[in-house]
C-alpha positions as CSV (number, residue, x, y, z in Angstrom):
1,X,0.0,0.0,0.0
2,X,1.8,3.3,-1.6
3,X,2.0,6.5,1.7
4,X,3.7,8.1,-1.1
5,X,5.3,9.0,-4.5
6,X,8.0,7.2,-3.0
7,X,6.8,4.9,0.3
8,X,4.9,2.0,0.4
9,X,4.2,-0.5,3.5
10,X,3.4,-4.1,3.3
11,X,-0.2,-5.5,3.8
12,X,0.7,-8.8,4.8
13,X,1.4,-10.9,8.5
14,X,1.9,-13.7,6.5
15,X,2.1,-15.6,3.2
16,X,1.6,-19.2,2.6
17,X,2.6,-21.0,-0.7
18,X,0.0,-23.3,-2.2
19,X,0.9,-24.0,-5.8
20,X,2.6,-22.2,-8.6
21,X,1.3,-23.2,-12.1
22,X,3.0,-22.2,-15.8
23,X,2.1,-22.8,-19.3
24,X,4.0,-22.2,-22.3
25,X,3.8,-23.3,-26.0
26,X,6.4,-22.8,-29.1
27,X,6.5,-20.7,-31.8
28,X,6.8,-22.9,-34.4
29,X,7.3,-26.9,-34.9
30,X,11.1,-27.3,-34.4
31,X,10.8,-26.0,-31.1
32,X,11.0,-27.0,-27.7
33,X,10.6,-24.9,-24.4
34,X,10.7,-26.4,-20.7
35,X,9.2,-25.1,-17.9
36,X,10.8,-25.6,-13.9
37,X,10.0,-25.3,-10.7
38,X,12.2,-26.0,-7.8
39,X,11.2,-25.8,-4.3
40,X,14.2,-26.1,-1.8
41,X,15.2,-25.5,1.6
42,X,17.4,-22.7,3.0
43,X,16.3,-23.2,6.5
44,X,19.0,-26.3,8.0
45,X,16.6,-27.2,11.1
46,X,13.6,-28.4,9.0
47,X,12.1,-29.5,5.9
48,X,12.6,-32.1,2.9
49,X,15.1,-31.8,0.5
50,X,14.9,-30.3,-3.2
51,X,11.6,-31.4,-5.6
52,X,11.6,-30.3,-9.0
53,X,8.6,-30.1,-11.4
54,X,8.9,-29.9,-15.0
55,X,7.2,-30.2,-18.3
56,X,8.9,-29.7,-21.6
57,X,6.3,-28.4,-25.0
58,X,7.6,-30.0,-28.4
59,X,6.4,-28.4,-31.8
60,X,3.5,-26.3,-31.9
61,X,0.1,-28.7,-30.9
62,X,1.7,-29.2,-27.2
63,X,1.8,-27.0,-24.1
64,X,4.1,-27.4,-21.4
65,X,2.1,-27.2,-17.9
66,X,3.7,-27.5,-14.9
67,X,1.2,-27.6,-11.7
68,X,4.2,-27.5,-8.6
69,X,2.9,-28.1,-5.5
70,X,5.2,-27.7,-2.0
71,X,6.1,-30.6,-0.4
72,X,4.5,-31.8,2.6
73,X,6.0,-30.1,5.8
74,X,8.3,-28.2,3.9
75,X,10.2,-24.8,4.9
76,X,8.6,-23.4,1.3
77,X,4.9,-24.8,2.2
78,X,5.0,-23.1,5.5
79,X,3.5,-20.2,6.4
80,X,6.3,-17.4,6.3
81,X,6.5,-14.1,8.4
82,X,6.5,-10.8,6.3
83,X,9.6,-9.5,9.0
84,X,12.5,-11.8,9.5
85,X,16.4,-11.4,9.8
86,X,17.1,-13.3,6.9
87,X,16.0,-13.8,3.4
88,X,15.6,-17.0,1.8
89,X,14.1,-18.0,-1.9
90,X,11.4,-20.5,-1.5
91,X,11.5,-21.5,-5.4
92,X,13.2,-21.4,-8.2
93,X,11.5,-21.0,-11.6
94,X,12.8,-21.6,-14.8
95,X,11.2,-20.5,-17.9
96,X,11.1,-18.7,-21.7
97,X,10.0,-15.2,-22.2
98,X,5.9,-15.4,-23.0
99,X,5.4,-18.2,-20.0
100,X,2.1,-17.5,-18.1
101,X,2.8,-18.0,-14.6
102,X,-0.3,-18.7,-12.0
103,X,1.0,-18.0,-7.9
104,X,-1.9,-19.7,-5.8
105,X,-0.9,-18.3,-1.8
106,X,-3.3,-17.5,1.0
107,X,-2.3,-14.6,3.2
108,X,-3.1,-13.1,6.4
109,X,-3.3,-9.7,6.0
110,X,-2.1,-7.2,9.0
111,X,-4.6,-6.1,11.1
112,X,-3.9,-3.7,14.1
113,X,-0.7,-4.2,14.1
114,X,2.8,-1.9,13.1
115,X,3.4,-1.2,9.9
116,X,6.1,-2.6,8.0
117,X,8.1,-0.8,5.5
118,X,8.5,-2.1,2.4
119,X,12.0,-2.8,1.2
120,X,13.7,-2.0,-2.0
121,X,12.9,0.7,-4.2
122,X,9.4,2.8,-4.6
123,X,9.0,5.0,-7.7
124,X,5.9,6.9,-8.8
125,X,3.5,5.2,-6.3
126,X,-0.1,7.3,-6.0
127,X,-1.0,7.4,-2.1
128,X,-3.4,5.2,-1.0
129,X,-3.4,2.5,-4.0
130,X,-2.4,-1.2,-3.6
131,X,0.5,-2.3,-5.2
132,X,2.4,-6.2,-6.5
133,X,6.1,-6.2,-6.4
134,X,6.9,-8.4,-9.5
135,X,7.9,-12.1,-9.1
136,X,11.7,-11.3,-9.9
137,X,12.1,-7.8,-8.1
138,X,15.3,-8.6,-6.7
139,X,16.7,-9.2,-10.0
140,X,18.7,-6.0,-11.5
141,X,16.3,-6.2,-14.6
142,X,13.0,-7.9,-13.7
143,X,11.1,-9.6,-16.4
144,X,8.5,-11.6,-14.5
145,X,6.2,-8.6,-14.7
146,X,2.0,-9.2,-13.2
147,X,-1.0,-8.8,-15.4
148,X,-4.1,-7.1,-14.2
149,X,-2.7,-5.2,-11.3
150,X,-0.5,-2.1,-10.2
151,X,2.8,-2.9,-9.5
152,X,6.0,-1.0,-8.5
């Protein structure tokens, strides 16, 4: 949620990871493209070890789909705080340019509590409008850009 041109705090206590979801097809009938998702764990104390989905399209008639669901008491099904002293990546995704990429989460969403600035850049936020960070913000040049929604 933008304060201002350049200010924004988050809206959420907590995320929690149900399933990510991607389709792609080719562009013509000598290609191939594959789709990846890997959910590991950074957290040493808990959690199952790496699981990787993946679906490969060949020619034009067949869509790669890949329907990644966390493991079972993993650290990237588990709920995670929106403060904490360290960051960890929950997945990895692997894709072409053109990939549609679904995020299903369920979130609790703060509610009487302190407000927690958001971190990394804001740049020509409007005041009081809800914004997406995109899937690859951290990345120097993002390309993993949302549909449908404001984002900064």
């Amino acid at each position: 949620m933008a304060t201002a041109a350049t200010s924004a705090y988050r809206i959420f206590g907590a995320v929690k990871l149900n399933s990510i979801d991607m389709w792609c097809a080719n562009s013509n009938a000598t290609a191939s493209n594959t789709l990846e998702v890997e959910y590991f764990t950074d957290n040493p104390y808990f959690g199952t070890s790496s699981k990787i989905f993946s679906d490969t399209a060949v020619g034009t008639t067949n869509v790669a789909h890949v329907h990644a669901v966390p493991p079972k008491n993993s650290y990237s099904g588990s709920w995670l705080p929106a403060q904490t002293s360290q960051q960890n990546t929950i997945a990895n995704i692997t894709c072409p340019q053109g990939t549609v990429i679904d995020v299903n989460m369920t979130v609790e969403l703060i509610d009487d509590e302190s407000s927690i600035s958001v971190t990394g850049a804001v740049v020509a936020a409007s005041a009081g409008y809800l914004y997406t960070r995109l899937l690859d913000s951290t990345n120097g040049a993002p390309k993993l850009v949302p549909l449908g929604v404001n984002y900064i």
